[in-house]
C-alpha positions, 0 to 999 in steps of 0.5 A: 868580787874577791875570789880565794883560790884558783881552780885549774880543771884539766877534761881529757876525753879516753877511750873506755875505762882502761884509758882512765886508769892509766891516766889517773894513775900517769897524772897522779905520779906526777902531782905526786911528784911535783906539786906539793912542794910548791907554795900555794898548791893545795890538793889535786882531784881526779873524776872519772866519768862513770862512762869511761869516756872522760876524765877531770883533773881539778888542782886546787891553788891558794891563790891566782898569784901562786899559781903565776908562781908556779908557772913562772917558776924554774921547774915549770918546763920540767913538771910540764915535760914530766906530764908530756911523758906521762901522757904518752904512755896512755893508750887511748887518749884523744884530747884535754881542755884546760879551764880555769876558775874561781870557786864563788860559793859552795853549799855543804851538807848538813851536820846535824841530820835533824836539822830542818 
């Protein structure tokens, strides 16, 4: 199965709504920071559980091999000592999960609504 792209999907688990803010906001500075100036890197997503006990990182990469890239990289230590930072400065953080997936098929909405 040929694969475009790579999926990093980071689930942290918070205590309440508060925490999630604070580590969207935290994790956002550094993606903001960091990541676009890297090739490959298409876009970060932050999801937030509407119960206030998680949070989703999803980071979209072109490519597998861009995302070695990355972390094979001179500044990956720096991006990763940057995120440790972030991170504890968020009160009410348990733990995170980190996966990685490959998007193999999506469904999109209908453009044209009379469409059957």
């Amino acid at each position: 199965m040929t694969h475009a792209g790579l999926w990093t999907v980071l689930e942290h688990r918070v205590e309440g709504d508060d925490a999630q803010r604070a580590l969207i906001d935290a994790l956002a500075v550094v993606h903001e920071r960091w990541l676009p100036r890297f090739p490959g890197y298409h876009s970060t997503q932050f999801l937030a559980s509407p119960d206030g006990r998680r949070v989703l990182s999803i980071v979209r990469w072109t490519s597998e091999a861009d995302l070695a890239s990355f972390e094979a990289s001179g500044d990956h230590q720096a991006v990763m000592a940057d995120v440790e930072a972030a991170l504890a400065t968020v009160p009410g953080l348990l733990d995170a999960n980190l996966s990685r997936f490959h998007p193999v098929r999506q469904v999109q909405a209908l453009t044209d609504p009379t469409r059957p």
